[in-house]
MARVEXMI-493861 format. One record per residue (C-alpha): x, z negated, y; residue in three letters; residue number from 1. Coordinates in pm, 1 decimal, padded with zeros to 6 digits. Each point is the difference from the previous one (the first is absolute). Layout:
px,pz,py,residuo,num
X,Z,Y,ALA,NUM
...
END
This chain:
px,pz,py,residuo,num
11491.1,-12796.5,06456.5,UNK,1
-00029.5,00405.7,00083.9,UNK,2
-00323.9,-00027.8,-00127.8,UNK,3
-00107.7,-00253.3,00204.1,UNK,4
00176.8,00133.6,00329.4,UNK,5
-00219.3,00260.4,-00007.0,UNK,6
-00306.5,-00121.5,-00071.5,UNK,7
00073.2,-00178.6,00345.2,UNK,8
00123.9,00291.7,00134.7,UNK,9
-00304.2,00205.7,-00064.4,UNK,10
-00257.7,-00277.4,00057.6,UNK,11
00088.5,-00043.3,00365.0,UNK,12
00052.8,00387.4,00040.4,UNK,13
-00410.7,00006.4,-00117.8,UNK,14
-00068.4,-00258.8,00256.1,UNK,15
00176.5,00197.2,00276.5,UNK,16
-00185.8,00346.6,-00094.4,UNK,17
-00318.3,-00218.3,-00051.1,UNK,18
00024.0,-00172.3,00360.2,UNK,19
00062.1,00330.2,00155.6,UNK,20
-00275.0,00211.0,-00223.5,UNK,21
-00271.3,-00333.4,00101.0,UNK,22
00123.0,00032.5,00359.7,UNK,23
-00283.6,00227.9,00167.8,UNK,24
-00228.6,-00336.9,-00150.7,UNK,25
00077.1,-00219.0,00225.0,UNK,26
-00119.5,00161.5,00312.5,UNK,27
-00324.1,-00130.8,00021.7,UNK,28
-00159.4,00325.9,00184.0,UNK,29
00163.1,00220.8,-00294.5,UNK,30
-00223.5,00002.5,-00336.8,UNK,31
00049.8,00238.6,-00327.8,UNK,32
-00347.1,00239.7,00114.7,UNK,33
00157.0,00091.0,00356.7,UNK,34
00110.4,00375.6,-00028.1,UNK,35
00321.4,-00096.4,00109.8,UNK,36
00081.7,-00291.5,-00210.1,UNK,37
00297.7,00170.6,-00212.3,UNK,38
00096.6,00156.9,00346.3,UNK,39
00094.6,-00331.0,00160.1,UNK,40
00094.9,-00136.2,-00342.8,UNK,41
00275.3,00264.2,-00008.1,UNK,42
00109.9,-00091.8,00349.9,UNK,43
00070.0,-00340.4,-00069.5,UNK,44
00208.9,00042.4,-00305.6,UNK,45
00210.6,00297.8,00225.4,UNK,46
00095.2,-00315.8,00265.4,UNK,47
-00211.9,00270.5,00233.8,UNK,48
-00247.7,-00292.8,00121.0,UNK,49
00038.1,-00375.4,-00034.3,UNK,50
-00190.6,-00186.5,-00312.7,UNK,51
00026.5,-00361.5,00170.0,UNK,52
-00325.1,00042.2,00222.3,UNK,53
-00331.3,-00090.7,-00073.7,UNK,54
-00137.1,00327.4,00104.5,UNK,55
00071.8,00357.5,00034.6,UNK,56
-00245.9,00077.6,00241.5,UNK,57
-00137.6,00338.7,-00146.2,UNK,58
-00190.4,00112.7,00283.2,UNK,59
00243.2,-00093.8,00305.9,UNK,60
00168.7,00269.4,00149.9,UNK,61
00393.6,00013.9,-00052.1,UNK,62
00241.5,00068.7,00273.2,UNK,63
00261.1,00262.2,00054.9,UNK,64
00304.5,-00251.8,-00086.2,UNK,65
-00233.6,-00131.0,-00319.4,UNK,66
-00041.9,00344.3,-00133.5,UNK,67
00410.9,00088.4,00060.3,UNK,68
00088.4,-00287.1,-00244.9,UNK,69
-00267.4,00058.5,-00249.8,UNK,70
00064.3,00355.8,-00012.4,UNK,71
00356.9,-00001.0,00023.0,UNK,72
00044.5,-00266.2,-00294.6,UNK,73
-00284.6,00214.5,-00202.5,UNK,74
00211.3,00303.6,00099.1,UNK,75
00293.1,-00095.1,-00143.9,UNK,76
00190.3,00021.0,00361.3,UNK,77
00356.9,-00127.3,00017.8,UNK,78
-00124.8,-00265.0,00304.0,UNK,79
00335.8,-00193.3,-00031.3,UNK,80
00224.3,00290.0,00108.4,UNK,81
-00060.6,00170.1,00292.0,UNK,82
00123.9,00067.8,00327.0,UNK,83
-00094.5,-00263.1,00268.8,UNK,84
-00296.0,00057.4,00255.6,UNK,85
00004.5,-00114.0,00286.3,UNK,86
-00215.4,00181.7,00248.5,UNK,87
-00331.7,-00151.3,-00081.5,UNK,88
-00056.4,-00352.0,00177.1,UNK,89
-00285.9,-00077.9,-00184.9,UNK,90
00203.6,-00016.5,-00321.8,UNK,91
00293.6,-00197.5,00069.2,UNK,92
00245.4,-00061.2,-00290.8,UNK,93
-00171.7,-00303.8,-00062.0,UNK,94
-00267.4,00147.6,-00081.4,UNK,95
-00173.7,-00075.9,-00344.9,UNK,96
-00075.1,00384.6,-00033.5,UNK,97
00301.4,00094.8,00185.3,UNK,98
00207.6,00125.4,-00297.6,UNK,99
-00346.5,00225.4,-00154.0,UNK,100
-00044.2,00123.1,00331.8,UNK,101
00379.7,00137.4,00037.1,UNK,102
00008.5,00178.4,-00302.1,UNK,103
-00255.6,00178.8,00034.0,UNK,104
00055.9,00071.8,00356.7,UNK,105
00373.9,00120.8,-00116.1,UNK,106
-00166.2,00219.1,-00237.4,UNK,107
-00268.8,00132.4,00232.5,UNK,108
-00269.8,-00116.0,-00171.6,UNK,109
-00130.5,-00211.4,00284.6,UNK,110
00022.7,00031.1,00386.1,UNK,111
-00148.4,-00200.2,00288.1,UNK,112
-00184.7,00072.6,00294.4,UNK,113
00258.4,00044.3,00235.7,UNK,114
00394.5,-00084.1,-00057.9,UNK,115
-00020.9,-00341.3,00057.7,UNK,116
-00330.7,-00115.1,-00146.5,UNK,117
-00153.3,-00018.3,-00379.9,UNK,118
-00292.2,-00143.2,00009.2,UNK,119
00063.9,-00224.9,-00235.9,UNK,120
-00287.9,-00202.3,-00015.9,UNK,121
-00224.2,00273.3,00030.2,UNK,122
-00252.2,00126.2,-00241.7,UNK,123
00121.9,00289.5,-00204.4,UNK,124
-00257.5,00281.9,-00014.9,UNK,125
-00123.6,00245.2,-00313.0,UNK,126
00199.2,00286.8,00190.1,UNK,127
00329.0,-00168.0,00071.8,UNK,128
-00026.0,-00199.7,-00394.8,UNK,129
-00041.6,00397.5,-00118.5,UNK,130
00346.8,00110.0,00208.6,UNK,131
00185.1,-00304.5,-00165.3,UNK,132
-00127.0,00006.2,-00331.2,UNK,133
00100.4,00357.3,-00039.6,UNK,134
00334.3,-00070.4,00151.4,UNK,135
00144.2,-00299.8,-00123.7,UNK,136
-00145.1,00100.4,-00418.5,UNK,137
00102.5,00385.4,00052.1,UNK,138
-00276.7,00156.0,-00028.2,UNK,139
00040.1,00398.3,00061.0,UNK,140
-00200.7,00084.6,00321.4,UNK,141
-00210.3,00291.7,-00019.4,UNK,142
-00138.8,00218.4,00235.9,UNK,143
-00349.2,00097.7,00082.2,UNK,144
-00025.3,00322.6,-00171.2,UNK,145
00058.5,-00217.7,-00297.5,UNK,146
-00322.0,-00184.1,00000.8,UNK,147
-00287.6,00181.0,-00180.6,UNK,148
-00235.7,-00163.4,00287.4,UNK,149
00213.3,-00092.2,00269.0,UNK,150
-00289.9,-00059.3,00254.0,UNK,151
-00133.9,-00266.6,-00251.9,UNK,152
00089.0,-00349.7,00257.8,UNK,153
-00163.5,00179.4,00345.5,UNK,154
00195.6,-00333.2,00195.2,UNK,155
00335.2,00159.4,-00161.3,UNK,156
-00097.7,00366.6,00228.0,UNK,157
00119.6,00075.9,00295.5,UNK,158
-00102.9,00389.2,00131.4,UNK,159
00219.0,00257.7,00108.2,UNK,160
-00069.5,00348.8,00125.0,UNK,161
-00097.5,00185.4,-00316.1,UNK,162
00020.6,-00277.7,-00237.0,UNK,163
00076.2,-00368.5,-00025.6,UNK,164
00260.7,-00205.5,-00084.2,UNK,165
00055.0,-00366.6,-00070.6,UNK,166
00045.5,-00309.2,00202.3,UNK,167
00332.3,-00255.4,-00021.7,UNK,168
-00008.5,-00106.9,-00347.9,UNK,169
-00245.0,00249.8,-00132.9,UNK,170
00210.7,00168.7,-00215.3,UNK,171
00122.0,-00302.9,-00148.3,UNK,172
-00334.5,-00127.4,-00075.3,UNK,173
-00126.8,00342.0,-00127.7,UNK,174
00315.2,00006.6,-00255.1,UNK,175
-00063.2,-00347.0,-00129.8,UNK,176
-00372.9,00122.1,-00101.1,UNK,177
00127.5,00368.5,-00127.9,UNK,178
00157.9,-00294.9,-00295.0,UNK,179
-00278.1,-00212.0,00002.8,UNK,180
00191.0,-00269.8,00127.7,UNK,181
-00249.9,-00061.5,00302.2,UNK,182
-00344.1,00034.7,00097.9,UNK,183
-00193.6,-00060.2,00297.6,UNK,184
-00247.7,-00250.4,00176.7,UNK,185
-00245.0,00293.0,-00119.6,UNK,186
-00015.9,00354.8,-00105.6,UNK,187
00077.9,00137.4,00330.9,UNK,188
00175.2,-00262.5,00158.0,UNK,189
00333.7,-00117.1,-00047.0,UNK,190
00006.9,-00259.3,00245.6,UNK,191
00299.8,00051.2,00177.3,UNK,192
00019.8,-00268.1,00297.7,UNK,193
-00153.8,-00271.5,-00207.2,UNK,194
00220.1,-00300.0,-00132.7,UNK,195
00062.3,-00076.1,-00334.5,UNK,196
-00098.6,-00279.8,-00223.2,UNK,197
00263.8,-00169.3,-00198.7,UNK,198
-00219.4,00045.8,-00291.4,UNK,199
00007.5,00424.4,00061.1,UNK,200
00396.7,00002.7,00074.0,UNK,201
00058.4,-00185.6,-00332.0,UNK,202
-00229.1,00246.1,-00184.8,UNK,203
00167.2,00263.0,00149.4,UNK,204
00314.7,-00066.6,-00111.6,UNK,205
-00112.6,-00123.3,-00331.0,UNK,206
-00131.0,00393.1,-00016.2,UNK,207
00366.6,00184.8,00125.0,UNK,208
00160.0,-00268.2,-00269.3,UNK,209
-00238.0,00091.3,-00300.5,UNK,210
00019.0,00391.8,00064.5,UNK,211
00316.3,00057.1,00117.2,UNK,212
00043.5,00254.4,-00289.5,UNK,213
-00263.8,00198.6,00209.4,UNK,214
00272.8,00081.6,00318.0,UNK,215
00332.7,-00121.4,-00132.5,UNK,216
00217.4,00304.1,-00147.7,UNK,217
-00146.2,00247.3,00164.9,UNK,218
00216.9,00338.8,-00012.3,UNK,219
-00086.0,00252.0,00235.8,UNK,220
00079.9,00369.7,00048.5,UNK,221
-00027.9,00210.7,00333.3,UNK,222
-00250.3,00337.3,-00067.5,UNK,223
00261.0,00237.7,00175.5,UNK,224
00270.6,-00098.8,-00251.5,UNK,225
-00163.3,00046.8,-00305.0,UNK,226
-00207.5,00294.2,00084.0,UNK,227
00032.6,00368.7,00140.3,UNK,228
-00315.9,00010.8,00176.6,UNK,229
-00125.1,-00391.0,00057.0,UNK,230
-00228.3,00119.4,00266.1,UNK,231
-00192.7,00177.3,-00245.4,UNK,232
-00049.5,-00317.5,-00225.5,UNK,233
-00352.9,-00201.4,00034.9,UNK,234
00057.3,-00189.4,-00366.6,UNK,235
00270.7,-00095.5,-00242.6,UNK,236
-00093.6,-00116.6,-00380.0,UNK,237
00229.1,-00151.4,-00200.7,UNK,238
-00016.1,00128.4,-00380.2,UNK,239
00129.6,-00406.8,-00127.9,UNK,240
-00132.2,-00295.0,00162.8,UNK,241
00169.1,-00207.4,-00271.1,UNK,242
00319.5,00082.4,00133.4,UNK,243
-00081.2,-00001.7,00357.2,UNK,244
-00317.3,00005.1,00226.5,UNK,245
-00045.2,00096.6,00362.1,UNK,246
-00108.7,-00267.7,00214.5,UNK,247
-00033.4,00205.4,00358.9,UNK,248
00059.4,00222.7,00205.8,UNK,249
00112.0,-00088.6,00396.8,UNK,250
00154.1,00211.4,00269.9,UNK,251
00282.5,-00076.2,00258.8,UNK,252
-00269.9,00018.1,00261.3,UNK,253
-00158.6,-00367.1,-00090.7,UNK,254
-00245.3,-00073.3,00294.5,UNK,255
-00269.6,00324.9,00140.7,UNK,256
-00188.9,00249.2,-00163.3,UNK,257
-00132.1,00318.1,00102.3,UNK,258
-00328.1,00089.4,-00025.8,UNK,259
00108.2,00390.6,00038.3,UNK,260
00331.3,-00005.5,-00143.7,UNK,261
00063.5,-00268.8,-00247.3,UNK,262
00361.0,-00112.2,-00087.8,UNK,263
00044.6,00069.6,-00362.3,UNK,264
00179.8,-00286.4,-00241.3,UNK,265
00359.3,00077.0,-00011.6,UNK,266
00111.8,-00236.5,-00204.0,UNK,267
-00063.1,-00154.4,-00349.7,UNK,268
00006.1,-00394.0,-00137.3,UNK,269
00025.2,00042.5,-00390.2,UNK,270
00051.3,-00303.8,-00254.5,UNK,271
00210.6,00051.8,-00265.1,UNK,272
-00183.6,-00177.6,-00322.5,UNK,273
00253.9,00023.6,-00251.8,UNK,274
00310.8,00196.9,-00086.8,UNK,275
-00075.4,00399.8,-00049.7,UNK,276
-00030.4,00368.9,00128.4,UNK,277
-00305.7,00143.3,00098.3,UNK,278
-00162.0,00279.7,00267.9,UNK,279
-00164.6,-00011.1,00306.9,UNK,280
-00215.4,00326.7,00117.7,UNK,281
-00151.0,00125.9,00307.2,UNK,282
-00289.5,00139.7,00067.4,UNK,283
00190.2,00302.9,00128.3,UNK,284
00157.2,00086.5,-00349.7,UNK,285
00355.6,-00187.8,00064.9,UNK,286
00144.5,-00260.1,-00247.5,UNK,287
00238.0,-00283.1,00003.9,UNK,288
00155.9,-00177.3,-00257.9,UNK,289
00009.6,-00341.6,00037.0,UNK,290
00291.6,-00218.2,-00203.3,UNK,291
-00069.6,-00403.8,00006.2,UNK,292
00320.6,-00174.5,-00077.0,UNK,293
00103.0,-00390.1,-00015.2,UNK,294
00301.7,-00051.5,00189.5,UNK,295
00113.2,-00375.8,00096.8,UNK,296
-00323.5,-00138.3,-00171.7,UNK,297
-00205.6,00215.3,00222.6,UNK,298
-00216.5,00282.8,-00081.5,UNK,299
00087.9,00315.6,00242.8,UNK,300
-00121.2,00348.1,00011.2,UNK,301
00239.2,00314.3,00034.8,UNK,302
-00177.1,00326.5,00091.2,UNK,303
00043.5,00412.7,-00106.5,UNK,304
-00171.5,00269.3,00096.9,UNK,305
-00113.9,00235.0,-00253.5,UNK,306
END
């Protein structure tokens, strides 16, 4: 009787996961050789997008309130617990993206164009997907003194006296690249008004779900507090990248950059790889040691200077 219980029991359970794995099949304008294929595939079985239409519509531009569910769901976003909001009149309570919209607007991921308007139904652009992305998955934004080529997207520039800086949602876009999580329209152009295609937001998040180990973790370090002289320090080498890598350097100062007097990084992202001790040394002579630890399931780094 056990026996046969389960064998019930675990037939159905393969019919669910099969439905849900053969879901991305049924939309008609969604085939196995599209690039993004396992991207909506993995949408549908995270609830993110519905799998009862006939077609996903791959090349349609999605709007701001579409991209706030997706991403929030795909984000992992507490969406049923948040405090009310009421100021936008474009996204009444009723609203079927109402509840997306709120959390990420209590968590100041998302904003609209003035108090009382979102904009819901408008199209969400490469520049403003770049802001949220980085937001609501936690990526660690970077500044420009980061990038190795920071003038690589020339629509991302935007010139100062004595340098340049970067537009709204430059630096967002630039940090999403620095971990290969983005790329742009070509090699010098981001593309930073344009809309999106729901077929490049679901490969994008397929990407920040897939490499997550890439950003996630991240332990960082200010220069001054590990170091006597920091402002003498163009490079740090780490003697054990099997117990922990560095994976940038960034600065408080996120947006310009001096053509005379460049800002230099003040601040280091390391991942810790596995539990160990090892050294970090400047270019300047100076040492640290670096201690990785697991505390709480975690891996975190504890630092000494030698």
């Amino acid at each position: 009787m056990k026996n046969w219980v389960m064998t019930i029991i675990c037939t159905f359970g393969l019919l669910f996961i099969s439905s849900e794995a053969k879901a991305a099949m049924q939309y008609k304008d969604v085939q196995p050789t599209h690039n993004f294929y396992s991207a909506v595939e993995s949408l549908i079985e995270q609830k993110a997008i519905s799998s009862h239409l006939d077609y996903f519509r791959p090349n349609e531009y999605v709007t701001r309130g579409q991209a706030a569910k997706i991403i929030a769901i795909a984000a992992g976003l507490d969406y049923e617990n948040a405090t009310d909001l009421d100021n936008f009149k474009d996204v009444p309570k009723s609203h079927q993206f109402y509840k997306y919209i709120r959390i990420m607007h209590n968590k100041g991921i998302i904003t609209g164009y003035n108090f009382y308007e979102f904009g819901v139904n408008d199209y969400l652009t490469r520049g403003q997907m770049a802001k949220i992305l980085v937001q609501s998955f936690n990526v660690p934004l970077l500044s420009i003194h980061t990038f190795n080529n920071p003038e690589k997207f020339t629509d991302l520039l935007k010139e100062y006296d004595g340098g340049f800086g970067y537009k709204q949602f430059g630096r967002e876009v630039m940090t999403l690249n620095y971990f290969n999580l983005v790329a742009g329209i070509s090699e010098s152009e981001y593309g930073l008004s344009k809309p999106v295609t729901r077929s490049q937001l679901a490969l994008m998040i397929e990407k920040l779900q897939k490499h997550k180990d890439s950003y996630t973790n991240l332990r960082k370090f200010y220069m001054y507090e590990q170091f006597t002289n920091p402002d003498d320090i163009h490079k740090l080498v780490i003697e054990d990248e099997s117990i922990a890598r560095i994976v940038a350097y960034t600065s408080d100062y996120g947006t310009i950059i001096s053509y005379e007097n460049p800002i230099k990084p003040a601040i280091v992202f390391i991942k810790p790889v596995k539990v160990g001790t090892t050294v970090i040394t400047a270019d300047n002579g100076e040492s640290i040691r670096v201690t990785i630890f697991e505390r709480d399931g975690v891996l975190r780094a504890s630092y000494e200077k030698l």
